[in-house]
DSSP file (Angstrom, degrees, kcal/mol; ACC not computed):
  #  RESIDUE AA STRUCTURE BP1 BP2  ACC     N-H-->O    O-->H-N    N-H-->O    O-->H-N    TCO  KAPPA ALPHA  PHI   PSI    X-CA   Y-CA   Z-CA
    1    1 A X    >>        0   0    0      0, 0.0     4,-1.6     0, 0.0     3,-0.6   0.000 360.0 360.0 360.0 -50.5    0.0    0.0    0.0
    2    2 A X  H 3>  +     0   0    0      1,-0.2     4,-1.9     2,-0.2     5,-0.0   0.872 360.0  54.6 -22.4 -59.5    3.1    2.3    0.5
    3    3 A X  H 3> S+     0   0    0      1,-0.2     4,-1.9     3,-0.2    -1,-0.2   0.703 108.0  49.3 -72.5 -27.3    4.6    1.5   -2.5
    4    4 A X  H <> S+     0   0    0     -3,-0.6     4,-1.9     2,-0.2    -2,-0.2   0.830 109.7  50.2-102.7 -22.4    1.6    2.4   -4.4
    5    5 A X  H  X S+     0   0    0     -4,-1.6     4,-2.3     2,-0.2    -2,-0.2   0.791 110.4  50.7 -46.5 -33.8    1.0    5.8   -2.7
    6    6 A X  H >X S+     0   0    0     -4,-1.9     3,-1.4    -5,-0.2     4,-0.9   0.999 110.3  48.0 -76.8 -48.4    4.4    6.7   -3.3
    7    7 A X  H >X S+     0   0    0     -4,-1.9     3,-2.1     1,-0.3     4,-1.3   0.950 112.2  48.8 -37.9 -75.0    4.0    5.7   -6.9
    8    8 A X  H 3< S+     0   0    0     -4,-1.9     4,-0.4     1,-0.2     3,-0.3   0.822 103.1  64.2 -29.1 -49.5    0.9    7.7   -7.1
    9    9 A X  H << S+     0   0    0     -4,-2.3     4,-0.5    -3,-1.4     3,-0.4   0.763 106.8  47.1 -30.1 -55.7    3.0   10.5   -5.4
   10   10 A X  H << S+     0   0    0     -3,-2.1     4,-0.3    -4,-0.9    -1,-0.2   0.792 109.7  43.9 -38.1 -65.2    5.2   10.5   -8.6
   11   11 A X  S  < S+     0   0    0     -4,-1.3    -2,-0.2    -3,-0.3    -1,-0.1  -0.043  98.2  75.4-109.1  12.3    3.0   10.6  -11.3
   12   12 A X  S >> S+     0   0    0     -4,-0.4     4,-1.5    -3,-0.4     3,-0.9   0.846  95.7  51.4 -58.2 -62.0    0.8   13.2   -9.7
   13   13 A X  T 34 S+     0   0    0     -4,-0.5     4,-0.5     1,-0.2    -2,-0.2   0.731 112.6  41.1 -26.1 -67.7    3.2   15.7  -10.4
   14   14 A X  T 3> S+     0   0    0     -4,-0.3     4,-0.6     2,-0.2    -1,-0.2   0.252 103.0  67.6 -92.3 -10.9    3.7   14.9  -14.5
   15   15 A X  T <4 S+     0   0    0     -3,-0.9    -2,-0.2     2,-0.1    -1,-0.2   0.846 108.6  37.7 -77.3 -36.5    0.0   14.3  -15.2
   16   16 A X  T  < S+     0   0    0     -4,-1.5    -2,-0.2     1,-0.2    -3,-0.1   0.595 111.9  52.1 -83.3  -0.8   -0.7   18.2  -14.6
   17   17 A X  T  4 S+     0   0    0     -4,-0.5    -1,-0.2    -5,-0.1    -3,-0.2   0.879  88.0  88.4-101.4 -38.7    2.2   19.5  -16.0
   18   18 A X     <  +     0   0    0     -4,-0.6     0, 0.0     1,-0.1     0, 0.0  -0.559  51.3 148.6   2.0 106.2    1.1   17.1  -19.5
   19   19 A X     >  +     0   0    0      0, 0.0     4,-0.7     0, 0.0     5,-0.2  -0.111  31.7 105.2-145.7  25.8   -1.1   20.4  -20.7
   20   20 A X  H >> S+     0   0    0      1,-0.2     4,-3.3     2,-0.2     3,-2.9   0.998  83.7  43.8 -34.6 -87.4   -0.4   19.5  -24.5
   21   21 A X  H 3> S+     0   0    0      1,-0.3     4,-1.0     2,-0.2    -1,-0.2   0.737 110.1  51.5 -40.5 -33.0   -3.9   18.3  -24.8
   22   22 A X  H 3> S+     0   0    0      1,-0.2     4,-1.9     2,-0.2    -1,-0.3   0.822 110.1  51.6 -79.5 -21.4   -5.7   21.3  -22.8
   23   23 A X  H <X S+     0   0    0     -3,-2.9     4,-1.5    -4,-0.7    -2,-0.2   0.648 110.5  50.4-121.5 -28.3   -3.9   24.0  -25.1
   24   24 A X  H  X S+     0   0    0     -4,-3.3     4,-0.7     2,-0.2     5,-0.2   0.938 110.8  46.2 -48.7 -88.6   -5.1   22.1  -28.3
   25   25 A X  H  X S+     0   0    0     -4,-1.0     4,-1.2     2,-0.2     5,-0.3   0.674 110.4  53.8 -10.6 -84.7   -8.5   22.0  -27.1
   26   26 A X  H >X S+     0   0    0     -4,-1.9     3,-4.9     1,-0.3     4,-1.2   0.717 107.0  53.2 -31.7 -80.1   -8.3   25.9  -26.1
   27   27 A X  H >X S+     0   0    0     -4,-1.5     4,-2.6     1,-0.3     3,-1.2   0.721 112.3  46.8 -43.5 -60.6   -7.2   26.9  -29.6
   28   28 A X  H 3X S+     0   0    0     -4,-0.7     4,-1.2    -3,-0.3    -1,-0.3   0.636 105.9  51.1   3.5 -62.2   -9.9   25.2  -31.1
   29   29 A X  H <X S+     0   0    0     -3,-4.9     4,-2.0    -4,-1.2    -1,-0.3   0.729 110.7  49.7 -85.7 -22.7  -12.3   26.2  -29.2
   30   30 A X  H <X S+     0   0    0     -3,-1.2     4,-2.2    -4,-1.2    -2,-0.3   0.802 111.6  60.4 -80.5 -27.9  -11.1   30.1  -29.9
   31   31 A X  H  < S+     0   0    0     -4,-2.6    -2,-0.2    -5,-0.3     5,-0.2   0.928 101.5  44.2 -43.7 -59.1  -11.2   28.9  -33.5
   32   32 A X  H >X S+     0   0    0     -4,-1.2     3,-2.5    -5,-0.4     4,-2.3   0.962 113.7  48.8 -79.0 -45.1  -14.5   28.1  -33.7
   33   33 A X  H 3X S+     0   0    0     -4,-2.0     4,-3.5     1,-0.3     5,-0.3   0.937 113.6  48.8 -52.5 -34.7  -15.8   31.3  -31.9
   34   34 A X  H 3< S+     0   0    0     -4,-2.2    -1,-0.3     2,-0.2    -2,-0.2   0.320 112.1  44.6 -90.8  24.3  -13.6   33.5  -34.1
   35   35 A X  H <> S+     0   0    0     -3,-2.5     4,-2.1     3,-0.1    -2,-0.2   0.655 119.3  55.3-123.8 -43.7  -14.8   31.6  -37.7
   36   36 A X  H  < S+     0   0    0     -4,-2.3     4,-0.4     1,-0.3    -2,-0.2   0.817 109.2  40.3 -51.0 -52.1  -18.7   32.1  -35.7
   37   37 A X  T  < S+     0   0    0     -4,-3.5     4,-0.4    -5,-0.3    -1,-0.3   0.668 114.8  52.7 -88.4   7.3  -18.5   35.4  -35.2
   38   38 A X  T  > S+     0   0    0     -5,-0.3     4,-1.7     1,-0.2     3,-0.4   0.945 107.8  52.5 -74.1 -31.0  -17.0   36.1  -38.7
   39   39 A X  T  < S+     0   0    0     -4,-2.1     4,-0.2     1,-0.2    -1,-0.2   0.465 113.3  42.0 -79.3 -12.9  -19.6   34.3  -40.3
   40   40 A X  T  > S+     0   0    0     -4,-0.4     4,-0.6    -3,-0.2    -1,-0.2   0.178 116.1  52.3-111.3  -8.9  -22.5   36.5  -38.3
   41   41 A X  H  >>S+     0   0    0     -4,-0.4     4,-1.5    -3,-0.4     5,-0.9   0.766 112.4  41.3-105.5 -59.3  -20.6   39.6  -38.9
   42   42 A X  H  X5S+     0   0    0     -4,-1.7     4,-1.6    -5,-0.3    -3,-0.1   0.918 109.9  57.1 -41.8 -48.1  -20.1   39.0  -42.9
   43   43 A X  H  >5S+     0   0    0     -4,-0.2     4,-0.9     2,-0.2     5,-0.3   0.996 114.1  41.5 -75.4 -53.6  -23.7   37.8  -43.3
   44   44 A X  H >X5S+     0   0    0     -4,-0.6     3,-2.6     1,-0.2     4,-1.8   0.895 114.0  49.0 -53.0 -69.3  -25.0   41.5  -41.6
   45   45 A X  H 3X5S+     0   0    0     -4,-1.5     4,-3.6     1,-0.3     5,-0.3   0.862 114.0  50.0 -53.1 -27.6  -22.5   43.8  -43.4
   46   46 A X  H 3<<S+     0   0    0     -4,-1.6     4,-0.4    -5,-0.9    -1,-0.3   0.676 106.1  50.0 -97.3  11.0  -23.5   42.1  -46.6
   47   47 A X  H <X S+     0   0    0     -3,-2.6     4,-2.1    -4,-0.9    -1,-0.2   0.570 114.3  49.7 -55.7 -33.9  -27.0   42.4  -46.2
   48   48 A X  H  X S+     0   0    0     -4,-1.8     4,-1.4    -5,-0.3    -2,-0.2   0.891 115.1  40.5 -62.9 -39.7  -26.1   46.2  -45.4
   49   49 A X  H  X S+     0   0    0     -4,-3.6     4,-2.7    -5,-0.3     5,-0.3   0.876 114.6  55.6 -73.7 -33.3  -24.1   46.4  -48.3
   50   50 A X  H >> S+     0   0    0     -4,-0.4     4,-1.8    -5,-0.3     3,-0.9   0.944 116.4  36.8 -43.9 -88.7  -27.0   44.2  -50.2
   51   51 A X  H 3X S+     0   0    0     -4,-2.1     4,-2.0     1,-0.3    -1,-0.2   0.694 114.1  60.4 -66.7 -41.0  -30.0   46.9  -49.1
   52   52 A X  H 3X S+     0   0    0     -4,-1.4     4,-1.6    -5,-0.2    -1,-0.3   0.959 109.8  39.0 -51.3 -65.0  -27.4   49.9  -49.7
   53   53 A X  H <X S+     0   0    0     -4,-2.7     4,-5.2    -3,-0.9    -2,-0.2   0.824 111.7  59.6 -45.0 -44.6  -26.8   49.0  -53.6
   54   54 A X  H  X S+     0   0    0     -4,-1.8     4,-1.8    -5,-0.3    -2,-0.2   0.907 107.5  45.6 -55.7 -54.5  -30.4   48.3  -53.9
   55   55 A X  H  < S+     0   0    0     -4,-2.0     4,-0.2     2,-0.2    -1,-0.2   0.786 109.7  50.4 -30.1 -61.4  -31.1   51.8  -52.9
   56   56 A X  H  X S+     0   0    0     -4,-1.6     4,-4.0     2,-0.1    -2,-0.2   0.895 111.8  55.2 -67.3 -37.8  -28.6   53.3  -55.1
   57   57 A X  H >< S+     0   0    0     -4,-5.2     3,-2.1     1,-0.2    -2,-0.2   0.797 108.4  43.4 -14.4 -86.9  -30.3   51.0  -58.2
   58   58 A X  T 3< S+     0   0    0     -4,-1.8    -1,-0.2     1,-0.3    -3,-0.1   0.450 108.6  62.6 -75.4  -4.1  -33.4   52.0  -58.0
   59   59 A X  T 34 S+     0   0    0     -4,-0.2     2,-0.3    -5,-0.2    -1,-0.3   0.863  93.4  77.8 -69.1 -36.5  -32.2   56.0  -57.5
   60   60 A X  S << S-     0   0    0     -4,-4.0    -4,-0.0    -3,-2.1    -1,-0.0  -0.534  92.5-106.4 -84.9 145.6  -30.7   56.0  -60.7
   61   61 A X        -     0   0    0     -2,-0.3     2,-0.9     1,-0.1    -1,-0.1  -0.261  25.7-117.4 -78.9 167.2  -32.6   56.4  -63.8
   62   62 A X        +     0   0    0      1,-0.1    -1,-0.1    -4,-0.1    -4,-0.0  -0.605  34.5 167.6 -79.2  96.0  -33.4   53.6  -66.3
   63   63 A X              0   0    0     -2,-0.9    -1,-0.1     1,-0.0    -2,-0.0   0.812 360.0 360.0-106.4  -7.1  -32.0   54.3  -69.5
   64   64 A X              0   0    0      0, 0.0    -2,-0.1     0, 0.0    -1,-0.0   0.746 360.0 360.0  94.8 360.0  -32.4   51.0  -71.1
């Protein structure tokens, strides 16, 4: 039972300090938020720009 605390004792240490895996994850996850709000920020401004053009169209006259 000793022997296996102390082991445990050991390899406490070197599982948290192993943070490979957490720092993946993180970027990822800031990955996906920054391609999510680009993708909600693009669809408004290009509705804006959409409704903006539309505006100038139909200001200018038809000449065919």
């Amino acid at each position: 039972m000793k022997n296996l605390l102390i082991n445990l004792k050991n390899k406490v240490p070197t599982f948290f300090k192993k943070e490979q895996g957490a720092t993946m994850v993180e970027y990822a996850i800031m990955l996906a938020l920054i391609a999510i709000v680009s993708i909600a920020m693009i669809q408004i401004l290009g509705q804006k720009v959409n409704n903006t053009f539309s505006t100038i169209q139909s200001a200018m006259p038809n000449n065919g």
